[in-house]
Gaussian input, Z-matrix of N, CA and C with variables (Angstrom, degrees):
# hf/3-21g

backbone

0 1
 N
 C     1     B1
 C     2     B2     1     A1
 N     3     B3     2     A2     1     D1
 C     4     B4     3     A3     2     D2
 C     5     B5     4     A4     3     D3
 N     6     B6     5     A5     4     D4
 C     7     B7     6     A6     5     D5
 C     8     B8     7     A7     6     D6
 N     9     B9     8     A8     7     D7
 C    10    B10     9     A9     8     D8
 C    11    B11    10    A10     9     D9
 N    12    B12    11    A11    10    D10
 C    13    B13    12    A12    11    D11
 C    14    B14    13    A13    12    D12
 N    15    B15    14    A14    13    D13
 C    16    B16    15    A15    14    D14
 C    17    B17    16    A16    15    D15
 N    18    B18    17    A17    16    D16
 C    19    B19    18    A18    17    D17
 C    20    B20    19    A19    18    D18
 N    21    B21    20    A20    19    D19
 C    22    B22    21    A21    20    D20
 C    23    B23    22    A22    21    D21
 N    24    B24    23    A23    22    D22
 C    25    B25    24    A24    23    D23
 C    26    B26    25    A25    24    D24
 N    27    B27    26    A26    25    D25
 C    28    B28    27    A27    26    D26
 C    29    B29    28    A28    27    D27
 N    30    B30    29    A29    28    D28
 C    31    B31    30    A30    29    D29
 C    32    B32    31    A31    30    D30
 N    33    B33    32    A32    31    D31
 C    34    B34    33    A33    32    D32
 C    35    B35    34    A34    33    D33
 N    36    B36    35    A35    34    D34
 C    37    B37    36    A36    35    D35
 C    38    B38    37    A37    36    D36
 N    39    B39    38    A38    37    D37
 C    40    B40    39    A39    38    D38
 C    41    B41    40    A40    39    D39
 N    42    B42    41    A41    40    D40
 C    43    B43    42    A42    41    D41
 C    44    B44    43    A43    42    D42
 N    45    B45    44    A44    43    D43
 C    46    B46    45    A45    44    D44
 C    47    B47    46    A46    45    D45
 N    48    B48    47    A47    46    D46
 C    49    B49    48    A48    47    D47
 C    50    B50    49    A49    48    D48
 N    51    B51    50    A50    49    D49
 C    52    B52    51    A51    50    D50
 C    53    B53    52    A52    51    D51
 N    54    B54    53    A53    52    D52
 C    55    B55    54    A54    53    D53
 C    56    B56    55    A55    54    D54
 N    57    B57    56    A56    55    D55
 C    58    B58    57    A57    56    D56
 C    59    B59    58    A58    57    D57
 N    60    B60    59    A59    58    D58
 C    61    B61    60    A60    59    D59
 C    62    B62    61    A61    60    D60
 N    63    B63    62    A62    61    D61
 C    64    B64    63    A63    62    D62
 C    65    B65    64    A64    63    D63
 N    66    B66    65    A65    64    D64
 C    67    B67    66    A66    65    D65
 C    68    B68    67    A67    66    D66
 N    69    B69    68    A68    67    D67
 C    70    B70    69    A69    68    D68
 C    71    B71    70    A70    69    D69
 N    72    B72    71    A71    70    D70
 C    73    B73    72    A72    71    D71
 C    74    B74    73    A73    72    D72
 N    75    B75    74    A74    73    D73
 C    76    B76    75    A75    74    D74
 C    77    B77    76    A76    75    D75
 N    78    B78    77    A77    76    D76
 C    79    B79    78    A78    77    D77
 C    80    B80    79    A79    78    D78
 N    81    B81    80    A80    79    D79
 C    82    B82    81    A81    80    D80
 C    83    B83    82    A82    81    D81
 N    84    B84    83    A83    82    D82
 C    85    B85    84    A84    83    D83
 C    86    B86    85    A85    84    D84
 N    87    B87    86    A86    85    D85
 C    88    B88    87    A87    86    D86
 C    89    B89    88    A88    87    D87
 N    90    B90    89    A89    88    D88
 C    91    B91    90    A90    89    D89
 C    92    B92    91    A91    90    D90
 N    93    B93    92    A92    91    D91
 C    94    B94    93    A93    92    D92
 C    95    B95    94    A94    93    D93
 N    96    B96    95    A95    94    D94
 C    97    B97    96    A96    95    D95
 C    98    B98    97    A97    96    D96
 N    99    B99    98    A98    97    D97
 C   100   B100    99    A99    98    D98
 C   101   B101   100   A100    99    D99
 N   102   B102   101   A101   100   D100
 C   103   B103   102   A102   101   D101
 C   104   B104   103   A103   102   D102
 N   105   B105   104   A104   103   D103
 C   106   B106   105   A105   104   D104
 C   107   B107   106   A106   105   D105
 N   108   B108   107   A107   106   D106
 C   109   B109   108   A108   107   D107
 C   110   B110   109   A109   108   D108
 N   111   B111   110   A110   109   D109
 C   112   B112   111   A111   110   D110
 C   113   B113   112   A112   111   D111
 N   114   B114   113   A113   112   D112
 C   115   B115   114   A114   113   D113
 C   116   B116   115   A115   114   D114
 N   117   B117   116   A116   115   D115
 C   118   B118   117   A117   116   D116
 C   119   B119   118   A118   117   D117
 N   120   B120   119   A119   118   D118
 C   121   B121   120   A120   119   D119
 C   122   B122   121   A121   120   D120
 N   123   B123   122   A122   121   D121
 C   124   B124   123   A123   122   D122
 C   125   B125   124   A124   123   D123
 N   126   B126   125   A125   124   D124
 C   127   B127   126   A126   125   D125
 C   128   B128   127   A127   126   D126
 N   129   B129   128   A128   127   D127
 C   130   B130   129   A129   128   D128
 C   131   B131   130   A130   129   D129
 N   132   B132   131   A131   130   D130
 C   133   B133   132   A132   131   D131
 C   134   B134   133   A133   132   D132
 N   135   B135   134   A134   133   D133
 C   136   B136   135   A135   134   D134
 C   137   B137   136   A136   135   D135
 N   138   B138   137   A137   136   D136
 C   139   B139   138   A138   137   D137
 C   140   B140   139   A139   138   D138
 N   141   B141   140   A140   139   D139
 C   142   B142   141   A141   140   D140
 C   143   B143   142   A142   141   D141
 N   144   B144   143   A143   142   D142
 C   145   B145   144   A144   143   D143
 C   146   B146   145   A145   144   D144
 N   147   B147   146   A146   145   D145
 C   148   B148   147   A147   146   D146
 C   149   B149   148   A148   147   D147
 N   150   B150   149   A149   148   D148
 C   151   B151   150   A150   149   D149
 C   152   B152   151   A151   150   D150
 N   153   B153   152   A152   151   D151
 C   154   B154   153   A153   152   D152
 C   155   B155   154   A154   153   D153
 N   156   B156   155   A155   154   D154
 C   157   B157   156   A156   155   D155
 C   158   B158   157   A157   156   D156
 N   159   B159   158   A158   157   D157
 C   160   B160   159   A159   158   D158
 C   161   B161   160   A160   159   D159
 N   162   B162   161   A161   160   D160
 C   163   B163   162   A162   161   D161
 C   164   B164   163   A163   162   D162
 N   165   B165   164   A164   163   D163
 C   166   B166   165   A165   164   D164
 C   167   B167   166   A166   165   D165
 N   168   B168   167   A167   166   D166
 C   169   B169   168   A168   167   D167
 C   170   B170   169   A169   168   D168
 N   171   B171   170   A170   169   D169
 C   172   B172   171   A171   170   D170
 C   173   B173   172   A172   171   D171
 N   174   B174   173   A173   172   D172
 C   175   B175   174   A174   173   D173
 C   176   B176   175   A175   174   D174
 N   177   B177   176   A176   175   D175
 C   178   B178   177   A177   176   D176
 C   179   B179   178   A178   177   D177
 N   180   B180   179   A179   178   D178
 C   181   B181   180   A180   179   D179
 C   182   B182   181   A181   180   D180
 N   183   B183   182   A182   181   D181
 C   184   B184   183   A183   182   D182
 C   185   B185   184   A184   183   D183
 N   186   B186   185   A185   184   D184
 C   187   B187   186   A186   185   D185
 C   188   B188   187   A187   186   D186
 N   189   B189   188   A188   187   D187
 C   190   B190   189   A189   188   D188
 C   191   B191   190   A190   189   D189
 N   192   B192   191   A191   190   D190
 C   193   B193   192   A192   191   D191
 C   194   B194   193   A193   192   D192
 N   195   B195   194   A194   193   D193
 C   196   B196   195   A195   194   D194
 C   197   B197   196   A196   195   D195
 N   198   B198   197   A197   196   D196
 C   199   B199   198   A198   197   D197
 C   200   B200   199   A199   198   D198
 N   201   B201   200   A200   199   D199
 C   202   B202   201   A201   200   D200
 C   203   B203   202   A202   201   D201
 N   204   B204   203   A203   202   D202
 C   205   B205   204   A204   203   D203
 C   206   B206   205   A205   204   D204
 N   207   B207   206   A206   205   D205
 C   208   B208   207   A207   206   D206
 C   209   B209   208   A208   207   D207
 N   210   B210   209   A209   208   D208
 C   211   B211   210   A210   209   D209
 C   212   B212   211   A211   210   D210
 N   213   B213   212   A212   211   D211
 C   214   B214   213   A213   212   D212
 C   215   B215   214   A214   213   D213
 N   216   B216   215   A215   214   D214
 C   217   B217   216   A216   215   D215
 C   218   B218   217   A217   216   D216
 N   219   B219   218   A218   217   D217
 C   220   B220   219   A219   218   D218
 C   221   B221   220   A220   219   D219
 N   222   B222   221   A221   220   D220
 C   223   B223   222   A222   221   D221
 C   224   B224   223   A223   222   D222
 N   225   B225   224   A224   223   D223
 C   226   B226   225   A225   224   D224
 C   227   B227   226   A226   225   D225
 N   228   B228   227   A227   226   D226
 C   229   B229   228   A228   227   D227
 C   230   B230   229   A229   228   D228
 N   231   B231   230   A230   229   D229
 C   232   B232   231   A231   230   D230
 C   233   B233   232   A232   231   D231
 N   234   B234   233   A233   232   D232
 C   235   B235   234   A234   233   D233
 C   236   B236   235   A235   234   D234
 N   237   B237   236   A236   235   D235
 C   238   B238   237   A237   236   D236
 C   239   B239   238   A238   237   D237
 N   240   B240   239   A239   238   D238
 C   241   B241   240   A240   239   D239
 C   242   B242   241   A241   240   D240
 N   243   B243   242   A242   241   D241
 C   244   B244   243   A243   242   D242
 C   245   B245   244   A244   243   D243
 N   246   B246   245   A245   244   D244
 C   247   B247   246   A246   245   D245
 C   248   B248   247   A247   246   D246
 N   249   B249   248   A248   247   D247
 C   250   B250   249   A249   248   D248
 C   251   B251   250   A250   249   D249
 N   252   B252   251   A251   250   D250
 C   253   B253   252   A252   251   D251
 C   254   B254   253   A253   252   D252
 N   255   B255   254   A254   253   D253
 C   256   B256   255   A255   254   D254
 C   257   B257   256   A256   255   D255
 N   258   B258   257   A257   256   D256
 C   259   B259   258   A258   257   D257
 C   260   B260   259   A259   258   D258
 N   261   B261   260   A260   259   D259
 C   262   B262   261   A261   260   D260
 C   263   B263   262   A262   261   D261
 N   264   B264   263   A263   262   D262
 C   265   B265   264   A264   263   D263
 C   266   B266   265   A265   264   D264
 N   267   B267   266   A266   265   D265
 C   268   B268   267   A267   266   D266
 C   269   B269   268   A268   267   D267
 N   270   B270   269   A269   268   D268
 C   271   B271   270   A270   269   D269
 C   272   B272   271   A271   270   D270
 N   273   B273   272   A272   271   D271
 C   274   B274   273   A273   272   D272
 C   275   B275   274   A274   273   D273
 N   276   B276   275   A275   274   D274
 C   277   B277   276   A276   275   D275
 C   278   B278   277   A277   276   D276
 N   279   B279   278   A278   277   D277
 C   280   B280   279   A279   278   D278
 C   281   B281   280   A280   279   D279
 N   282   B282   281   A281   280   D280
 C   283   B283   282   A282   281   D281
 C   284   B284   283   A283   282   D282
 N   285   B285   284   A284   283   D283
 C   286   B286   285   A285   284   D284
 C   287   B287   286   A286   285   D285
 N   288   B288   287   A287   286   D286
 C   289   B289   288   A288   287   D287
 C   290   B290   289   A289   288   D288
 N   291   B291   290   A290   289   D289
 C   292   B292   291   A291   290   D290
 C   293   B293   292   A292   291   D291
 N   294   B294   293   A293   292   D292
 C   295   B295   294   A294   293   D293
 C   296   B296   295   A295   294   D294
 N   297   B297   296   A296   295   D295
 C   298   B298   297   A297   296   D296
 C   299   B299   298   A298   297   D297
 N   300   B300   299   A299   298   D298
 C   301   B301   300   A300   299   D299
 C   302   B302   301   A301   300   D300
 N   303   B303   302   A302   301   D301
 C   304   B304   303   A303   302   D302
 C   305   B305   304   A304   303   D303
 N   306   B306   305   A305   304   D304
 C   307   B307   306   A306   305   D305
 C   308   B308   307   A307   306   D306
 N   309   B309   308   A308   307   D307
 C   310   B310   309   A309   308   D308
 C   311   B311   310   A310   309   D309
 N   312   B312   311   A311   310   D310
 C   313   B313   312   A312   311   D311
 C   314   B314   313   A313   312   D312
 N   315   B315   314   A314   313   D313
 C   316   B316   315   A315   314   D314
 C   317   B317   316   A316   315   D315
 N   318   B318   317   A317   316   D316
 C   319   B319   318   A318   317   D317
 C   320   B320   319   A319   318   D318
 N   321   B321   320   A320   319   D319
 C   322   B322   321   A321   320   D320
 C   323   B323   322   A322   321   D321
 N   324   B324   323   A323   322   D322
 C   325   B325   324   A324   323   D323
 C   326   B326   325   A325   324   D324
 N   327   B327   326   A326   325   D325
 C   328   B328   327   A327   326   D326
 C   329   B329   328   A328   327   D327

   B1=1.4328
   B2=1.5268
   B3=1.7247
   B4=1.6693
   B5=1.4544
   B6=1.0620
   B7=1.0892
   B8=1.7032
   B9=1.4006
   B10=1.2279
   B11=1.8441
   B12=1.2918
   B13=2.0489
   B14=1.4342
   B15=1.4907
   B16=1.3270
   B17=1.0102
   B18=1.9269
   B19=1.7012
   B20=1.3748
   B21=1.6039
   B22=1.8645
   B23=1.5416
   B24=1.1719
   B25=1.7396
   B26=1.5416
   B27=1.1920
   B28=1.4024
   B29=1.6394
   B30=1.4857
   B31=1.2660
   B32=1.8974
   B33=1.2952
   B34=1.5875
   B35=1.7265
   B36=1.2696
   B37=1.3715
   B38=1.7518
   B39=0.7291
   B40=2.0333
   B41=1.4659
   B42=1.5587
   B43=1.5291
   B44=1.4973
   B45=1.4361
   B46=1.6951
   B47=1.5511
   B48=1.0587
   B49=1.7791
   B50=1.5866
   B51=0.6909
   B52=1.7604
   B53=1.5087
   B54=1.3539
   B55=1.5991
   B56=1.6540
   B57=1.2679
   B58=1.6777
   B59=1.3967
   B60=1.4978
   B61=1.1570
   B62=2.0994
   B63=0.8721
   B64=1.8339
   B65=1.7154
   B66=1.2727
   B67=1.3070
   B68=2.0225
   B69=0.9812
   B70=2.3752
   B71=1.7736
   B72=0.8941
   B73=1.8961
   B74=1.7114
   B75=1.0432
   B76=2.0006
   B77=1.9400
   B78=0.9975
   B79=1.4104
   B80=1.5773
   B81=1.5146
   B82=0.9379
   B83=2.1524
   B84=1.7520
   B85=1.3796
   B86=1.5690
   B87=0.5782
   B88=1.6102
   B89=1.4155
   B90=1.7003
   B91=1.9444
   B92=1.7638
   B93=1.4660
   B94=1.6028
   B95=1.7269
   B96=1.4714
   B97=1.0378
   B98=1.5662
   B99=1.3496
   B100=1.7635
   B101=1.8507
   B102=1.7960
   B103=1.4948
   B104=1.7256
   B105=1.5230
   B106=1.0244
   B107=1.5480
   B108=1.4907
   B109=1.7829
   B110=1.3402
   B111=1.3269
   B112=1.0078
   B113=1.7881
   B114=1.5331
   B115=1.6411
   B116=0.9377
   B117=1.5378
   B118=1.0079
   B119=1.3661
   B120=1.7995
   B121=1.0372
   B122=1.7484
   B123=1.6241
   B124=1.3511
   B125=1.6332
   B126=1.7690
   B127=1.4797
   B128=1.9207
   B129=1.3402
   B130=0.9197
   B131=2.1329
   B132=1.3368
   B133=2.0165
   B134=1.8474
   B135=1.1470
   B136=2.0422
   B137=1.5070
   B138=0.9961
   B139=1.5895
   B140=1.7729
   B141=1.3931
   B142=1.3799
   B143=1.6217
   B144=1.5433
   B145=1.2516
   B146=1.5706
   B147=1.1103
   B148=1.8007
   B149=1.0734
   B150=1.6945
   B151=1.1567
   B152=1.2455
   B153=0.8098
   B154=1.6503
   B155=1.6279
   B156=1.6335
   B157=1.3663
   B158=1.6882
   B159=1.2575
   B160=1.6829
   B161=1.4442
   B162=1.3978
   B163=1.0909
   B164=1.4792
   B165=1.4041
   B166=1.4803
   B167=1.4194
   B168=1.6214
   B169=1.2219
   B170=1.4309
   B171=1.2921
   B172=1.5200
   B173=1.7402
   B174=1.2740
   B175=1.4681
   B176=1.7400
   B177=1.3389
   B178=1.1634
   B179=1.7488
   B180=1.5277
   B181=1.9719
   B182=1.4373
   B183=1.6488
   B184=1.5269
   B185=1.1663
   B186=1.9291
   B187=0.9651
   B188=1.3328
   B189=1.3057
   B190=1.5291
   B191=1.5220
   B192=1.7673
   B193=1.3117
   B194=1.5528
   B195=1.1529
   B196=1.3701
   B197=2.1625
   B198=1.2273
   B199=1.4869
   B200=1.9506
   B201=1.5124
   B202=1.8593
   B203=1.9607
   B204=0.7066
   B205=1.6838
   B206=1.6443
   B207=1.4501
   B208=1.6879
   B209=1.3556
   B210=1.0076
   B211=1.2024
   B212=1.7959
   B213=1.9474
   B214=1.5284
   B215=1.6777
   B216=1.2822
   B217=1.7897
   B218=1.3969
   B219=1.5612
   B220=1.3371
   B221=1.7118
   B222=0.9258
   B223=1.3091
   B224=1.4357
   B225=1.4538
   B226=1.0814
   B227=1.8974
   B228=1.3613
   B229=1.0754
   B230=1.6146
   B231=1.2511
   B232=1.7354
   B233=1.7005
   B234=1.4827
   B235=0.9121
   B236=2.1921
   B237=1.0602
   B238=0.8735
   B239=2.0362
   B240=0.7941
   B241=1.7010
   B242=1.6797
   B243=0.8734
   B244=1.7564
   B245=1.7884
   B246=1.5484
   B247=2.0108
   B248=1.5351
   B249=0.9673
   B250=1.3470
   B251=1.9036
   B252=1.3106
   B253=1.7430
   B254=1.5550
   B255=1.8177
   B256=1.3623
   B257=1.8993
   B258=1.3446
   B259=1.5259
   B260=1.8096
   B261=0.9409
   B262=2.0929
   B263=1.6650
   B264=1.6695
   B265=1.1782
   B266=1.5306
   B267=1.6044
   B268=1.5747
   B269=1.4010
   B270=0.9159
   B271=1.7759
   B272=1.3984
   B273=1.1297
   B274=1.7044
   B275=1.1969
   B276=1.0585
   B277=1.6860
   B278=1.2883
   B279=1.5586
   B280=1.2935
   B281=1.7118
   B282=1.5010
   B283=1.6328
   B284=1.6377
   B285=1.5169
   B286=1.2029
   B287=1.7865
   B288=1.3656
   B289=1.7533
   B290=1.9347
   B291=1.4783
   B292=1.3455
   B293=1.1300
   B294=1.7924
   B295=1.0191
   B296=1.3254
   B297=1.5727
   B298=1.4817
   B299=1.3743
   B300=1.7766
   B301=1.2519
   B302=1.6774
   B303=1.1903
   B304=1.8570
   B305=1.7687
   B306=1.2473
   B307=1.6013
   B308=1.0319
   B309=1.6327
   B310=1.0820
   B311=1.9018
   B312=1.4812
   B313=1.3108
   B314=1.5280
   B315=1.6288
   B316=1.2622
   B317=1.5381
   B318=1.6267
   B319=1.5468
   B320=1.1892
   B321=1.6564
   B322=1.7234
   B323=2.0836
   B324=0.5890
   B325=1.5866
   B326=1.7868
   B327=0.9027
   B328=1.7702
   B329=1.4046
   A1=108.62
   A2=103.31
   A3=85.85
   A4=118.43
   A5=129.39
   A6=128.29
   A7=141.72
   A8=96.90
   A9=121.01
   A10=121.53
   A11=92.90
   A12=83.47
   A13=107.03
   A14=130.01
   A15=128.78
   A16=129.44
   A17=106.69
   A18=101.59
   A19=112.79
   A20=114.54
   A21=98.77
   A22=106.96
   A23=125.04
   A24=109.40
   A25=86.50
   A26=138.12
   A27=122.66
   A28=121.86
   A29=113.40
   A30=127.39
   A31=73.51
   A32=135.98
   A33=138.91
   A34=99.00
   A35=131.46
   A36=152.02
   A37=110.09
   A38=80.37
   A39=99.12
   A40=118.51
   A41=108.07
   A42=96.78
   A43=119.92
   A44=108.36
   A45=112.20
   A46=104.87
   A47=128.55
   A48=121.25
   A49=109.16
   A50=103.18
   A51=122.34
   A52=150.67
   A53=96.62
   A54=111.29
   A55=109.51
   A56=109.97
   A57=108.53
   A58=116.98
   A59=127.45
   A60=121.43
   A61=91.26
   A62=110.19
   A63=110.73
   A64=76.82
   A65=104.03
   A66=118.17
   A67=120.42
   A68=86.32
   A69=93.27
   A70=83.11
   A71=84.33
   A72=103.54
   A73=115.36
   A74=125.95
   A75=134.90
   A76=70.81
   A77=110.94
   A78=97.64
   A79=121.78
   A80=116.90
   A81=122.36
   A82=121.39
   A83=107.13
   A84=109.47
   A85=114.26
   A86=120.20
   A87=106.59
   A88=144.19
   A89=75.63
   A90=99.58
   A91=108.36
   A92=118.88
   A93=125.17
   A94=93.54
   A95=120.43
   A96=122.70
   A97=109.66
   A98=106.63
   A99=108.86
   A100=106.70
   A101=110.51
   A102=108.49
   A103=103.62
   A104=123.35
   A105=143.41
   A106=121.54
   A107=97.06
   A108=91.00
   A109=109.07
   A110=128.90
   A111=122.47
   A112=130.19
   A113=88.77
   A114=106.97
   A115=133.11
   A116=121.00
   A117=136.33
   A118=121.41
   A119=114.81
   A120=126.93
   A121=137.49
   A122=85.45
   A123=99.80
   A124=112.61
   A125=91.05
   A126=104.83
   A127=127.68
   A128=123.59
   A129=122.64
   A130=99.17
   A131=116.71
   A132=101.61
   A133=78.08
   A134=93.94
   A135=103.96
   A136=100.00
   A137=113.77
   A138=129.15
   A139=88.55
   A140=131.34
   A141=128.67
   A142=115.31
   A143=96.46
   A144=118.26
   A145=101.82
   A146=133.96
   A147=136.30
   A148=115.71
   A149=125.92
   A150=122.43
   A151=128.78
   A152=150.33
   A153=138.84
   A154=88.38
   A155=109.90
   A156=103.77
   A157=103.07
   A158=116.78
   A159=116.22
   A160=101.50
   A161=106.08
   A162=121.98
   A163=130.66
   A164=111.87
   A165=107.70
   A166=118.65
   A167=124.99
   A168=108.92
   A169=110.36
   A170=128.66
   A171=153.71
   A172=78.82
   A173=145.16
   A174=123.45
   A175=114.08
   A176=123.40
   A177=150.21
   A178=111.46
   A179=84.75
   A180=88.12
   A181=117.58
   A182=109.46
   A183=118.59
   A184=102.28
   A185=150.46
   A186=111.87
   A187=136.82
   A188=112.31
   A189=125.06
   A190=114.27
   A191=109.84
   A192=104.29
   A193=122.28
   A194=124.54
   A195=117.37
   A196=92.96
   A197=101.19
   A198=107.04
   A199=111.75
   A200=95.83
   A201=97.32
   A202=106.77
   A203=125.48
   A204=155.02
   A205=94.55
   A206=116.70
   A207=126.77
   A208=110.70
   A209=151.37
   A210=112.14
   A211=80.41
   A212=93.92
   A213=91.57
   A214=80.96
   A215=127.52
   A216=111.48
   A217=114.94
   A218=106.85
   A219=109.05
   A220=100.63
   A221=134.65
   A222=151.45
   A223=153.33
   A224=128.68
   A225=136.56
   A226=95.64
   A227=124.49
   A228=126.12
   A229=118.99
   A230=89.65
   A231=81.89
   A232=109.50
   A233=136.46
   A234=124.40
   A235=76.55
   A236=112.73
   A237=128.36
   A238=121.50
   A239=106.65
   A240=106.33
   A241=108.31
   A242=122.96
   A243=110.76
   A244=89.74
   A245=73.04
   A246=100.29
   A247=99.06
   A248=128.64
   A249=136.14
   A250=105.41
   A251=94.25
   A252=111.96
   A253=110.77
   A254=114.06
   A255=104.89
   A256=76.15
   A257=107.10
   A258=117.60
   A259=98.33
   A260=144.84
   A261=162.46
   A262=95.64
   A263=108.22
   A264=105.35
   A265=138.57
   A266=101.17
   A267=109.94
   A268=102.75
   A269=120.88
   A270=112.18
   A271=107.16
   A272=124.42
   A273=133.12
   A274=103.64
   A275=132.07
   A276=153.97
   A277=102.03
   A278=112.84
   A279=128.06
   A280=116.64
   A281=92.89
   A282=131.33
   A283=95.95
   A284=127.97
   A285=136.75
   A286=107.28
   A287=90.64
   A288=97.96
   A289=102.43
   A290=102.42
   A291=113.17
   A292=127.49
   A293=124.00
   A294=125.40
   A295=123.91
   A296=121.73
   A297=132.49
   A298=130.10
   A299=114.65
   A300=114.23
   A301=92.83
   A302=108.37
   A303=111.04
   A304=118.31
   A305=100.87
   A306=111.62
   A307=96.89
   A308=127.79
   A309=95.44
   A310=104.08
   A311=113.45
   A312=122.58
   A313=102.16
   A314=130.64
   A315=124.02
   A316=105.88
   A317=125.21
   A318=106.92
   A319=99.69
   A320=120.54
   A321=99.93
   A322=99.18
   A323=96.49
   A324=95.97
   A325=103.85
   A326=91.21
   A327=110.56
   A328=98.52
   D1=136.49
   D2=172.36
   D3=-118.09
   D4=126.02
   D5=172.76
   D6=-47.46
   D7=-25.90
   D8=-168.67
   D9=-146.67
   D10=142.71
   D11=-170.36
   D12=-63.10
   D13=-17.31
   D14=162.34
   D15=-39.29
   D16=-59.99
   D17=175.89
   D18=-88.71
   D19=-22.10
   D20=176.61
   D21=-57.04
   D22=-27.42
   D23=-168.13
   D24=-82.44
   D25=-35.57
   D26=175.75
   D27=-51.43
   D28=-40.31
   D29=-139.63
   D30=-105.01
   D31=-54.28
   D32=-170.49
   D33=-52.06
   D34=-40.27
   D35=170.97
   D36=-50.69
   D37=-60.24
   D38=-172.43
   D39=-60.03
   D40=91.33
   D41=179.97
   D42=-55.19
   D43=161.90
   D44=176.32
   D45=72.20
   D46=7.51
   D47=149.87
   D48=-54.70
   D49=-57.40
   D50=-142.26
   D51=33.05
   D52=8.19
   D53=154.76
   D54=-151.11
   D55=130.95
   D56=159.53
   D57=-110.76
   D58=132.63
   D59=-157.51
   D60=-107.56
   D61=130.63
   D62=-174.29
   D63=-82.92
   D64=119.52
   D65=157.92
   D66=-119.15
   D67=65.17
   D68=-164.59
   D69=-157.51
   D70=114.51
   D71=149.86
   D72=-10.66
   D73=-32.01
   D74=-117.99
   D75=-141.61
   D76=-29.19
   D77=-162.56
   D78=-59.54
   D79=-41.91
   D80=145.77
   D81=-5.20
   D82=-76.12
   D83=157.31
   D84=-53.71
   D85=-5.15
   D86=170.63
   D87=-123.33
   D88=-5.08
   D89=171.53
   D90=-43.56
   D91=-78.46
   D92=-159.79
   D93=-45.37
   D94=-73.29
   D95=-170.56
   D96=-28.74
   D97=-89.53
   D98=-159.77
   D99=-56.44
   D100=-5.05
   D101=-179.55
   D102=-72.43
   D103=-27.63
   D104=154.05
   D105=-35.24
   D106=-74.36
   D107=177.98
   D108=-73.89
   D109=-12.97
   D110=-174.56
   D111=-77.32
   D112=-18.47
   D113=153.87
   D114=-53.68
   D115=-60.96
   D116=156.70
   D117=-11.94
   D118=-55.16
   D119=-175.48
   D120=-78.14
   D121=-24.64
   D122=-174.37
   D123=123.88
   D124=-24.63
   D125=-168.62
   D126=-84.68
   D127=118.53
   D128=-150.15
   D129=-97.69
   D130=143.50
   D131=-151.13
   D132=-129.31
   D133=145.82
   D134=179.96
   D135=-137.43
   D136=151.41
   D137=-160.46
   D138=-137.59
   D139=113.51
   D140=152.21
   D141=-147.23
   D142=111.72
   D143=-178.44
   D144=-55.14
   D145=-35.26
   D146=-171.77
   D147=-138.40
   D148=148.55
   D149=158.67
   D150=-152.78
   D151=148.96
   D152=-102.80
   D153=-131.55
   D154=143.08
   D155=-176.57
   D156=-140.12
   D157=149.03
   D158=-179.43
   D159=-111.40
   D160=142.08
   D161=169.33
   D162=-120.37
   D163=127.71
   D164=-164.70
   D165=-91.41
   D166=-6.99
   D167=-167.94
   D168=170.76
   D169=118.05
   D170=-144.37
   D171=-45.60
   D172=-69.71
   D173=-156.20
   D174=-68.58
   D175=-19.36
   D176=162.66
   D177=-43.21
   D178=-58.41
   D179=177.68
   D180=-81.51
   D181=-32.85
   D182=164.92
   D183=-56.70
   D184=-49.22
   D185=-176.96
   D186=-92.82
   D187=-10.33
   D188=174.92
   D189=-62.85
   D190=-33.95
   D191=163.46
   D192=-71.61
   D193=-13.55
   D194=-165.58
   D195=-89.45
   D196=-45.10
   D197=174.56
   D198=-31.66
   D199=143.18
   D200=173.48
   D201=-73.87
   D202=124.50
   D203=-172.64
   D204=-72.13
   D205=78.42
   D206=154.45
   D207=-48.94
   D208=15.77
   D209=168.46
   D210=-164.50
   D211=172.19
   D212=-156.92
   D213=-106.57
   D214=14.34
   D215=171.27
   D216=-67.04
   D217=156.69
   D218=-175.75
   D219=-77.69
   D220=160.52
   D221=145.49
   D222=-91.55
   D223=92.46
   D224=-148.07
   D225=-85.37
   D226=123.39
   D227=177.12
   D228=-110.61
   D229=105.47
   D230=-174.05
   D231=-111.64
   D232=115.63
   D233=-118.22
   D234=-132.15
   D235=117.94
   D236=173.75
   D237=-85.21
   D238=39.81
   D239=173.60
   D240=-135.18
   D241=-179.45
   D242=-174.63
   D243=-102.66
   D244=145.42
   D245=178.97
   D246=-60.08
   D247=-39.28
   D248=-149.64
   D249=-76.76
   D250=3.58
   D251=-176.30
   D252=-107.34
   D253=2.84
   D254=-172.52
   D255=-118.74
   D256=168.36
   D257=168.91
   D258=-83.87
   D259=179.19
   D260=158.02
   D261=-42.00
   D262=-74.25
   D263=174.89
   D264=-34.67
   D265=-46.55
   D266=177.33
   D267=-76.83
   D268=-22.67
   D269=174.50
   D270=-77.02
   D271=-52.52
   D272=163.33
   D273=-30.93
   D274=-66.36
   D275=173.88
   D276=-28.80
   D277=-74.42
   D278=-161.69
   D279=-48.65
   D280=-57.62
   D281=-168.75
   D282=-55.53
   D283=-49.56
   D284=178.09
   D285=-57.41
   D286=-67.98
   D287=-173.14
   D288=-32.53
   D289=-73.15
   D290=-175.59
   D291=-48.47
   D292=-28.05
   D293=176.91
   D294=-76.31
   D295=-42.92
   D296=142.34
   D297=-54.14
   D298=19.20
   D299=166.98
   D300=-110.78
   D301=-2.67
   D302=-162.78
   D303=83.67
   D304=6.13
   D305=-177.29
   D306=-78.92
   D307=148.98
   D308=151.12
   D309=-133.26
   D310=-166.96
   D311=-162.87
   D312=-79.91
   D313=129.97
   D314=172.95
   D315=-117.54
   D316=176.12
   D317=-162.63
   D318=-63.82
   D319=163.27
   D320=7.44
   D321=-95.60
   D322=39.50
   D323=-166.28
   D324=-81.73
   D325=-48.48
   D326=161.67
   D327=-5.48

């Protein structure tokens, strides 16, 4: 993964990678380009603004939210256990945490 257009043009360059994932905001602008040199190389470059995550179970989402957030994609949380297992508050709770990470809630959380 690269964090930065510094090392993806390093890492798009470098035979025997074989995938660089644009992990920076900006990456987006820089996807076509370094997908370019990255031919060259052998090396294949992915740009994804989001990616979708399942969740199995109210202590599961409590801890992934409390965890520091690697990467700057948004996060689609789709939380597989019944709502009816958190109290208003912990959903209040939840909905806040995630939303100020830029994640946001996917069904059934909706």
């Amino acid at each position: 993964m690269a964090p930065t257009a510094t090392v993806a043009t390093d890492y798009a360059s470098a035979a025997g990678i074989g995938l660089v994932e644009l992990d920076y905001e900006s990456g987006w602008q820089d996807a076509s380009e370094l997908s370019h040199l990255g031919e060259k190389a052998g090396v294949r470059v992915e740009y994804r603004g989001h990616e979708s995550t399942v969740v199995k179970s109210p202590a599961a989402l409590a801890a992934g939210l409390k965890r520091p957030k690697l990467t700057f994609r948004q996060r689609n949380l789709y939380c597989q256990f019944a709502l009816t297992e958190l109290t208003a508050d912990e959903i209040g709770l939840f909905h806040l945490q995630s939303t100020t990470r830029q994640d946001v809630p996917g069904s059934p959380l909706q």
